[in-house]
N, CA, C and O of each residue as an XYZ file, in Angstrom:
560
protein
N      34.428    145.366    176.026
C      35.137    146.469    175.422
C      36.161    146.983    176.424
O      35.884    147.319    177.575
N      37.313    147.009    175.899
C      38.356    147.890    176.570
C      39.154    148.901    176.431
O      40.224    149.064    175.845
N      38.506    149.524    177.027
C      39.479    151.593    176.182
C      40.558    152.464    178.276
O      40.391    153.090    179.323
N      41.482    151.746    177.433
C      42.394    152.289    178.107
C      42.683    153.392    179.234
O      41.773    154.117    178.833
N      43.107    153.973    180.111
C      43.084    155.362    181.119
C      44.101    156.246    180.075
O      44.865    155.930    179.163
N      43.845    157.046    180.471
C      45.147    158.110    179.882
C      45.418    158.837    181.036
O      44.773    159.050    182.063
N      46.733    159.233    180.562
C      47.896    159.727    181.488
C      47.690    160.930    181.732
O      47.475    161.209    182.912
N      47.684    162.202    180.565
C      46.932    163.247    180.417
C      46.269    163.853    179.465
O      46.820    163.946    178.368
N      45.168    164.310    179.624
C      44.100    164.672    179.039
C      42.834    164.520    179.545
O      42.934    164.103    180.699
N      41.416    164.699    179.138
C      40.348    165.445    179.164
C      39.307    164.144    179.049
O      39.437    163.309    178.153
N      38.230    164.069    180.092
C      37.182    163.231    180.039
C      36.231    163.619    180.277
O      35.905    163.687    181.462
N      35.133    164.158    178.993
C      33.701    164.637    178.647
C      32.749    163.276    179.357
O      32.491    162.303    178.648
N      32.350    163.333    180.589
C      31.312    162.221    180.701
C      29.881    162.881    180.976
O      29.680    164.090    180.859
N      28.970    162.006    181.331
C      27.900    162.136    181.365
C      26.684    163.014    180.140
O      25.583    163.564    180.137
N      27.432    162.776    179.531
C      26.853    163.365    177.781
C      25.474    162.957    177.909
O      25.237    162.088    178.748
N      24.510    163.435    177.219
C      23.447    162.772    176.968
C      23.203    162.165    176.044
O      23.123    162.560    174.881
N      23.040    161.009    176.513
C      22.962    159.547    174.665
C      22.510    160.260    173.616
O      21.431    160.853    173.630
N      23.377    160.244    172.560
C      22.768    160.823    171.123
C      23.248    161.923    170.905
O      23.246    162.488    169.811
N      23.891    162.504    172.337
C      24.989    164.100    172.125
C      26.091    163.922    171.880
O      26.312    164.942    171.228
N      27.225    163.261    171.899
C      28.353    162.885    171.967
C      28.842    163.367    170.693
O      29.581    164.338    170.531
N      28.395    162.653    169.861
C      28.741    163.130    168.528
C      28.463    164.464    167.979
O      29.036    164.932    166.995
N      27.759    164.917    168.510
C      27.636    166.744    168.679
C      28.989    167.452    169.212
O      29.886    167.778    168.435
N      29.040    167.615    170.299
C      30.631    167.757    170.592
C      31.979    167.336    170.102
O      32.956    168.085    170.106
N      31.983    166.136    169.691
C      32.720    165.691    169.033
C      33.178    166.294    167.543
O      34.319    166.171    167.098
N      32.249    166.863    166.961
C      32.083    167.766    165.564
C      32.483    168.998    166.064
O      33.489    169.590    165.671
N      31.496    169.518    167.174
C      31.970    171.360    167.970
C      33.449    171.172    168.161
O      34.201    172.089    167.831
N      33.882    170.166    168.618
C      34.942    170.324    168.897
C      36.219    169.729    168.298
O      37.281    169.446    168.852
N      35.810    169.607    166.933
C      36.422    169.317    165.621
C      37.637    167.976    166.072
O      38.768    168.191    165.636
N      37.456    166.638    166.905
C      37.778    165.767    167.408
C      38.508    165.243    166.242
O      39.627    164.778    166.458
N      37.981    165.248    164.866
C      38.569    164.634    163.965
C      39.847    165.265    163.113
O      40.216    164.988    161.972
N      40.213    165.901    163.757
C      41.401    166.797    163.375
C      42.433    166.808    164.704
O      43.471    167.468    164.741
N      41.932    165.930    165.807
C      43.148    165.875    166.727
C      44.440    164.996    166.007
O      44.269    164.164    165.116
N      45.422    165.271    166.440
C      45.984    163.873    166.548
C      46.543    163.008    167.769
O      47.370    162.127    167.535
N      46.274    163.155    168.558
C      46.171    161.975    169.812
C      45.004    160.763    169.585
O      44.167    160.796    168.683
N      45.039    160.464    169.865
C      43.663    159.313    170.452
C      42.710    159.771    171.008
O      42.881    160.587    171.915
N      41.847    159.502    170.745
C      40.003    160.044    171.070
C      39.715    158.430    171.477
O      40.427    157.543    171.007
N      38.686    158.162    172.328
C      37.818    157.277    172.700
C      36.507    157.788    172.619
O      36.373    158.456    173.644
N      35.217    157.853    171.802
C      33.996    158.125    171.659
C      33.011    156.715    171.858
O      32.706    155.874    171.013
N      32.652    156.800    173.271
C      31.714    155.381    173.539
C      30.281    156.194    173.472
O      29.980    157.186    174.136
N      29.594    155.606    172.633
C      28.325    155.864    172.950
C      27.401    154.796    173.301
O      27.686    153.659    172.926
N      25.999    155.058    174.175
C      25.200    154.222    174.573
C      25.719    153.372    175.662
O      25.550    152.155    175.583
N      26.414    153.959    176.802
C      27.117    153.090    177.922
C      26.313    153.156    178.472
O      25.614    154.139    178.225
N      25.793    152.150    179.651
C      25.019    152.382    180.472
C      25.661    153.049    181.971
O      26.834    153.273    182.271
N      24.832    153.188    182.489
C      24.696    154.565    183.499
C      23.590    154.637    184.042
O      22.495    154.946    183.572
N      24.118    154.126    185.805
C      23.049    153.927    186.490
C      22.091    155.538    186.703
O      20.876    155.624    186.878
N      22.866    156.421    186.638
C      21.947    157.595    187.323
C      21.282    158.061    185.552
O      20.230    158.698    185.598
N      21.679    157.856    184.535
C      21.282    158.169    183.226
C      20.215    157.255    182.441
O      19.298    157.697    181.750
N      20.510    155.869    182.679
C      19.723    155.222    181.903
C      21.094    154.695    181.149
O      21.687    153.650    181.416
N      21.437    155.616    180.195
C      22.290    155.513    178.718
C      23.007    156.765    179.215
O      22.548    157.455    180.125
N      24.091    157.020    178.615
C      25.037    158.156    178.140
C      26.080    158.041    177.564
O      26.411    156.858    177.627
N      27.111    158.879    176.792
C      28.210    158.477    176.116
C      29.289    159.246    176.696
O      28.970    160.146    177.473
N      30.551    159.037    176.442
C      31.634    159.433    176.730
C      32.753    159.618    175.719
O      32.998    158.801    174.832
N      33.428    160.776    175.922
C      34.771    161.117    175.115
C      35.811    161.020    176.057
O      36.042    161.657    177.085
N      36.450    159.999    175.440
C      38.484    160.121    176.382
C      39.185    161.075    175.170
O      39.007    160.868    173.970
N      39.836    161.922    175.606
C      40.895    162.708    174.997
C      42.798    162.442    175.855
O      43.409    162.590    176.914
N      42.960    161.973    174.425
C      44.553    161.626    175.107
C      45.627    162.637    175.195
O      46.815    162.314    175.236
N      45.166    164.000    175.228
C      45.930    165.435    175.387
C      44.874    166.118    176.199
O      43.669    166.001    176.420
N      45.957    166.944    176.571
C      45.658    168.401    177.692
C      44.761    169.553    176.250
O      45.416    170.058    175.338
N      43.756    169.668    176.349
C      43.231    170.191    175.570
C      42.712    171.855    176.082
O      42.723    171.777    177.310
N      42.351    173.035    175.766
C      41.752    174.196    175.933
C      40.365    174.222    175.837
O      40.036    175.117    175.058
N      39.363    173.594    176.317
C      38.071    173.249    176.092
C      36.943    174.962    176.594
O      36.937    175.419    177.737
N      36.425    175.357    175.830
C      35.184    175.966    176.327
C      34.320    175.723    177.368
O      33.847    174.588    177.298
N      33.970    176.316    178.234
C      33.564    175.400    179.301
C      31.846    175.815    179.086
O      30.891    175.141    179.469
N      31.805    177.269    178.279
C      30.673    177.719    178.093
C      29.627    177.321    176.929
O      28.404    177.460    176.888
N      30.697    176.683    175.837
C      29.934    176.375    174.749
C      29.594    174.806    174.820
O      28.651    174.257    174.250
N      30.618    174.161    175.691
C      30.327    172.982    176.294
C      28.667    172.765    177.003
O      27.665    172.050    176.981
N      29.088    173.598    177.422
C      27.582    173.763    178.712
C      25.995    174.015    177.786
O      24.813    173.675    177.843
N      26.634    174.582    177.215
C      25.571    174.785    175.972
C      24.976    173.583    175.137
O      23.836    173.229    174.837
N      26.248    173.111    174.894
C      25.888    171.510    174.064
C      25.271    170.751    174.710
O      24.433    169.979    174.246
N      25.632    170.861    176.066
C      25.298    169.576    177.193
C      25.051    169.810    178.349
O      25.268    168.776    178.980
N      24.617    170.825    179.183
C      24.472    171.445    180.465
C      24.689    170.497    181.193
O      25.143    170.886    182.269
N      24.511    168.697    181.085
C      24.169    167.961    181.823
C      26.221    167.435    182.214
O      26.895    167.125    183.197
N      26.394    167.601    180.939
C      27.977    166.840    181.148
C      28.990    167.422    182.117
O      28.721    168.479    182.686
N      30.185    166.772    182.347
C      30.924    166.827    183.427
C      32.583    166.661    182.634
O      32.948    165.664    182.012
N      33.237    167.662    182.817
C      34.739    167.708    182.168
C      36.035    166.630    183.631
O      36.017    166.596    184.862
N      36.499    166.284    183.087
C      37.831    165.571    184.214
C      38.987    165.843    183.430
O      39.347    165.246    182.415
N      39.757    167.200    184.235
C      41.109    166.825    183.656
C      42.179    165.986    184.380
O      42.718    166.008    185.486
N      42.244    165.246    183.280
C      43.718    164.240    184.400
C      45.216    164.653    183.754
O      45.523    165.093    182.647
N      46.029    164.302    184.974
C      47.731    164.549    184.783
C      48.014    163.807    185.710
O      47.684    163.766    186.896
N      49.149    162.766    184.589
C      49.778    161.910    185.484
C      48.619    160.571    186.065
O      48.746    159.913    187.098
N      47.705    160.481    185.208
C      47.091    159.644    186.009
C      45.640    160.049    186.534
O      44.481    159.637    186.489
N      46.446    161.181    187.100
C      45.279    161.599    188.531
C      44.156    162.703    187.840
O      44.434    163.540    186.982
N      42.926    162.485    188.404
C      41.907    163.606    188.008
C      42.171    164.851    189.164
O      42.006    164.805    190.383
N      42.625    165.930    188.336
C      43.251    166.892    188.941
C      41.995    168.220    188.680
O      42.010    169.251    189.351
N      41.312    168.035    187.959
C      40.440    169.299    188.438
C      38.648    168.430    187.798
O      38.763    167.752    186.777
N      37.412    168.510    188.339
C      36.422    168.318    187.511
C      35.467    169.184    187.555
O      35.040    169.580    188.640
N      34.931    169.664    186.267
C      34.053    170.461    186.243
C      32.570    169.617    186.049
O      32.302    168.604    185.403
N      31.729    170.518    186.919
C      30.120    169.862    186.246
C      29.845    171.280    185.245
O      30.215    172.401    185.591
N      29.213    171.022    184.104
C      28.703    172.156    183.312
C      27.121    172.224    183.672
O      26.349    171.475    184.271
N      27.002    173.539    182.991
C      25.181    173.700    183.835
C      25.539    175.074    182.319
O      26.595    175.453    181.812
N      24.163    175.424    182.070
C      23.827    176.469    181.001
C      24.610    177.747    181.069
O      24.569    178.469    182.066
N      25.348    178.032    179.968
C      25.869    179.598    180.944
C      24.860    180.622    180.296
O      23.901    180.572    179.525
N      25.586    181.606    181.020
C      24.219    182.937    180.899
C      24.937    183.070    179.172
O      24.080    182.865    178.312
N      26.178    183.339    178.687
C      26.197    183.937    177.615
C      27.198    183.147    176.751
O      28.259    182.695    177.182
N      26.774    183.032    175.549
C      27.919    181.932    174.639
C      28.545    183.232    173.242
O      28.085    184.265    172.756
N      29.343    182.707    173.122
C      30.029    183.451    171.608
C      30.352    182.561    170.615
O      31.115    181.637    170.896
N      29.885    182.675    169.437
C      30.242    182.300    168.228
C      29.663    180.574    168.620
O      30.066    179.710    167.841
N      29.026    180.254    169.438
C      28.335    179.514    169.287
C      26.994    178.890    168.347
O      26.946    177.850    167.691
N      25.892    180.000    168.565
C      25.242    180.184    168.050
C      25.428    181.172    166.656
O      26.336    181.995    166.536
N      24.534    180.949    165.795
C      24.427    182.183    164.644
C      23.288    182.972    164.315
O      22.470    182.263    163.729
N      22.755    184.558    164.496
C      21.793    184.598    164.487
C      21.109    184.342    162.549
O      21.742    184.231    161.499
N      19.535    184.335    162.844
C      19.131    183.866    161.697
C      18.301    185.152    161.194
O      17.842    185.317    160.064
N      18.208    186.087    162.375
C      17.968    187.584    161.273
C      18.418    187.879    160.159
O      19.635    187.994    160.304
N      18.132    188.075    159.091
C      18.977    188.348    158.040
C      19.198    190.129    158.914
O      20.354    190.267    159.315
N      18.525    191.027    159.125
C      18.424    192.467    159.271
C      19.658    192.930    160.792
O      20.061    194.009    161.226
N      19.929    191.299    161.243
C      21.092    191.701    162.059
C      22.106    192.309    161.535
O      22.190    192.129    160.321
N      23.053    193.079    162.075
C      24.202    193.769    161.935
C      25.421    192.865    162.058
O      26.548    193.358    162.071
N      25.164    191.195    162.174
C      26.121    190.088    161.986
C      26.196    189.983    160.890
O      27.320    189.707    160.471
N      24.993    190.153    159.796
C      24.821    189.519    158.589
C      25.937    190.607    158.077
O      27.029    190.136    157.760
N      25.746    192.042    157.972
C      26.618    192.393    157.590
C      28.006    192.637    157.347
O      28.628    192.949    156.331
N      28.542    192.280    159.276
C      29.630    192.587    159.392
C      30.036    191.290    160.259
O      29.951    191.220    161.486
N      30.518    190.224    159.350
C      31.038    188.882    159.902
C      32.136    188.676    160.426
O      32.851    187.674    160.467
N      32.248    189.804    160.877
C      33.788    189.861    161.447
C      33.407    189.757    163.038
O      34.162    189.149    163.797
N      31.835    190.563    163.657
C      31.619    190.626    164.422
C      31.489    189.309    164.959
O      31.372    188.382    164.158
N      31.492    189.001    166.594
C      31.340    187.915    167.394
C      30.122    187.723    167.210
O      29.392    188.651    166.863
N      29.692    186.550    167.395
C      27.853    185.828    167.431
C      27.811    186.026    169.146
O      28.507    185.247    169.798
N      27.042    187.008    169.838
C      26.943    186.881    171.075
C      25.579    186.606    171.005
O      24.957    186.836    169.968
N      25.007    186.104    172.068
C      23.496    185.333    172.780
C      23.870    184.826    174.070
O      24.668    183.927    174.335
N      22.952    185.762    175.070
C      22.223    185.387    176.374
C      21.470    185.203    176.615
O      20.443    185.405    175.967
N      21.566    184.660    177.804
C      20.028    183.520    178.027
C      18.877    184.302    178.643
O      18.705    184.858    179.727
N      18.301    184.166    177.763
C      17.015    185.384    178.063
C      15.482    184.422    178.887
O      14.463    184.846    179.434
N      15.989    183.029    178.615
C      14.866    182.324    179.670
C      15.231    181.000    179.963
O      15.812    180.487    179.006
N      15.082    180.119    181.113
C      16.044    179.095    181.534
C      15.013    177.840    181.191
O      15.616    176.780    181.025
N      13.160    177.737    181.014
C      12.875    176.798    180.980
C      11.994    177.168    180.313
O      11.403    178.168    180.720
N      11.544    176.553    179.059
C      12.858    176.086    178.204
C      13.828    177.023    177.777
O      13.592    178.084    177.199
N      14.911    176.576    178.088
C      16.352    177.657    177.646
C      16.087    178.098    176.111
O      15.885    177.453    175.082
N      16.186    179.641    176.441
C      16.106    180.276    174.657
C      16.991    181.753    175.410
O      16.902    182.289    176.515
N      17.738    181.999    174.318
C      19.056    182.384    173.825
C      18.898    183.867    172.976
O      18.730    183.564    171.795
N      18.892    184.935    173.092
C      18.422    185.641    172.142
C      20.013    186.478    171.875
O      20.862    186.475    172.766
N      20.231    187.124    170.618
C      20.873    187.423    170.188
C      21.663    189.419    170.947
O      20.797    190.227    171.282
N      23.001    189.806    171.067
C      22.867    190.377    171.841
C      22.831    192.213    171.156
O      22.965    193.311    171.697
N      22.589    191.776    169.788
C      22.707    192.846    168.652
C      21.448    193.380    168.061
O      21.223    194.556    167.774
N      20.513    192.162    167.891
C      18.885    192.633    167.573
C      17.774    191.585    168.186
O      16.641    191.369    167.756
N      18.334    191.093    169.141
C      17.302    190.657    170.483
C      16.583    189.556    169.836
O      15.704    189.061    170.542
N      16.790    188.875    168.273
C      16.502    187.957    168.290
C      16.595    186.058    168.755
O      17.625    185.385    168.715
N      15.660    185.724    169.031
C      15.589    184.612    170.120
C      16.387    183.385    169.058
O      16.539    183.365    167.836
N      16.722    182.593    169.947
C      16.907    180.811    169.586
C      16.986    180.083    170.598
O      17.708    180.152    171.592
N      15.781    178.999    170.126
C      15.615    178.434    171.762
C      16.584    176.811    171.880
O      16.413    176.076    170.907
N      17.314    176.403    172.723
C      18.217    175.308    172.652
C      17.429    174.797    172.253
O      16.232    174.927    172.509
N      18.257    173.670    171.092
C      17.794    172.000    170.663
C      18.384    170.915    171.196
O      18.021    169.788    170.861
């Protein structure tokens, strides 16, 4: 298989096999119009398996809701070639409009205008509680 470098834009690696396509949806991939590369099941000595997204544009990526999807993954932005900045993601303390709470008696249900906020109220296993009526959701 051969999938090309790009010049500039965005490389999601170290995904965890079977996540890829999760992000890929969060991050509504199918409505770009550049070129996407979505490899899944590459091997990877420190992983076992993992998948990867090439993005052939300079994109505005979340770094928090990212982290959320994938704590494990790693962002590369390149320009010109060159990998000019890389992030590792790790859990963040607080996501927006990520999550949705499932209280009906929240004050989201009513007023959907409001942001979906949730912080991380415990790291192992990571669960997420809501920041309006303290209800929990624990990552899947």
């Amino acid at each position: 298989m051969n999938i090309d470098s790009i010049q500039n834009g965005v490389v999601i690696d170290h995904i965890r096999a079977g996540n890829g396509m999760r992000i890929y949806n969060y991050l509504r991939m199918d409505q770009l119009e550049c070129s996407v590369a979505f490899i899944q099941n590459c091997k990877s000595n420190r992983m076992g398996s993992k998948d990867i997204i090439k993005i052939d544009a300079l994109l505005n990526i979340d770094f928090e809701a990212l982290g959320y999807l994938d704590p494990g993954a790693t962002v590369s932005i390149i320009r010109d070639g060159i990998t000019v900045e890389k992030k590792k993601l790790s859990l963040p303390r607080e996501v927006t409009n990520v999550i949705t709470c499932q209280n009906p008696r929240c004050i989201t249900t009513t007023e959907p205008s409001l942001d979906q906020i949730f912080r991380l109220s415990h790291e192992e296993p990571p669960v997420y509680r809501c920041v309006y009526c303290e209800a929990g959701k624990a990552k899947t």
